[in-house]
C-alpha positions as CSV (number, residue, x, y, z in Angstrom):
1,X,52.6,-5.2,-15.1
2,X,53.9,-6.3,-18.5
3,X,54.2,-9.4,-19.8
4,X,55.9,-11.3,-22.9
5,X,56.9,-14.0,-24.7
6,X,60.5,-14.4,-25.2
7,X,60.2,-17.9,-27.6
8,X,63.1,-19.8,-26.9
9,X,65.3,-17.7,-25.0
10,X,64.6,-18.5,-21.6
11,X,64.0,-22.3,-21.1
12,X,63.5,-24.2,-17.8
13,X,64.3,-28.3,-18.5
14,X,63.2,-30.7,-15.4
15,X,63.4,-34.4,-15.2
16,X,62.4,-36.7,-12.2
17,X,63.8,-39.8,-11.7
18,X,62.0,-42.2,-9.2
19,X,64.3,-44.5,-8.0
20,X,64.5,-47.9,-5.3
21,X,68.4,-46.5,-4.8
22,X,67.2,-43.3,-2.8
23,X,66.7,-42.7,0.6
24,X,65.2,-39.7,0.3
25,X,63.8,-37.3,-2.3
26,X,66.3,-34.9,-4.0
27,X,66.1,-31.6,-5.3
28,X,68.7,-30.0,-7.6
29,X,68.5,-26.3,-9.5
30,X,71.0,-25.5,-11.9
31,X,73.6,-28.0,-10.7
32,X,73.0,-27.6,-6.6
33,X,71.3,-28.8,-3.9
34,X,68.0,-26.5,-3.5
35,X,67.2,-25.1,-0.1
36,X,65.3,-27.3,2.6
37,X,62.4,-25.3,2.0
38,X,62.4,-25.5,-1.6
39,X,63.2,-29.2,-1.4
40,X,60.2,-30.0,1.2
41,X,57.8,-28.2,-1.3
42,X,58.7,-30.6,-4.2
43,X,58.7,-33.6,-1.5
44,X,55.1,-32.6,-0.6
45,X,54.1,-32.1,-4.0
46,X,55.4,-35.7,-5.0
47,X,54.0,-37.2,-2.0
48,X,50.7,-36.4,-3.8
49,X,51.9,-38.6,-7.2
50,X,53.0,-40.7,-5.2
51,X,49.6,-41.6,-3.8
52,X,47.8,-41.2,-6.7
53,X,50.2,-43.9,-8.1
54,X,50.2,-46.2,-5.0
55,X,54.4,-46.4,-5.1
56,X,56.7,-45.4,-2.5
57,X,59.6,-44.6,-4.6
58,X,62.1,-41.8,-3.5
59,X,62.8,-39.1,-6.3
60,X,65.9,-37.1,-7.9
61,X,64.5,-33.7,-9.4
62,X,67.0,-31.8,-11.4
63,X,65.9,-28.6,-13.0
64,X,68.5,-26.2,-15.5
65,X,67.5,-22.8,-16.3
66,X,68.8,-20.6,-18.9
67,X,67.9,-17.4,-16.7
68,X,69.2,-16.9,-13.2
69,X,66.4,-18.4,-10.7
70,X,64.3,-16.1,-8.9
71,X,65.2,-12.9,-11.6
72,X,61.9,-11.6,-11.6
73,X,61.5,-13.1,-15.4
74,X,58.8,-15.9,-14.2
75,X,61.4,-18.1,-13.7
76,X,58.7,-19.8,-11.0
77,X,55.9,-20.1,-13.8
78,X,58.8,-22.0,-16.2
C-alpha cells in the first residue's frame, strides 16, 4: 500500500443546505442524483445532527470532485 499527498490537485467541495422547502433529504455527487444507497447513508448520518441539534429540517447535500468518484484515489476519505 502507498500513500501520498497530492496538495491541491484532487479536491472534494461539500455544502449542506438545511432547508423548511424540502421534503426529503437530497444527495448530489458531481452534478447527479447519488444512488439510494448512497443517499440513505448520508440521511442516516444527518439524522444523527439532526438529533443532536433538536431540528427536523430536510437537507440538500451537493458534493464536486475533481477526481472521478470511486477511482481508487481515496476519493471516500476526501
Amino acid at each position: 500500500s502507498i500513500s501520498f499527498t497530492m496538495d491541491d490537485q484532487l479536491q472534494s467541495t461539500t455544502t449542506v443546505e438545511f432547508s423548511e422547502r424540502l421534503r426529503r433529504d437530497r444527495l448530489s455527487i458531481n452534478g447527479k442524483d447519488a444512488p439510494r444507497e448512497a443517499q440513505e447513508r448520508v440521511s442516516g448520518f444527518l439524522d444523527i445532527v439532526r438529533k443532536m441539534k433538536r431540528i427536523k429540517l430536510k437537507a440538500k447535500v451537493v458534493s464536486e470532485n475533481s477526481f472521478p468518484t470511486a477511482a481508487g484515489l481515496a476519493s471516500s476519505a476526501s
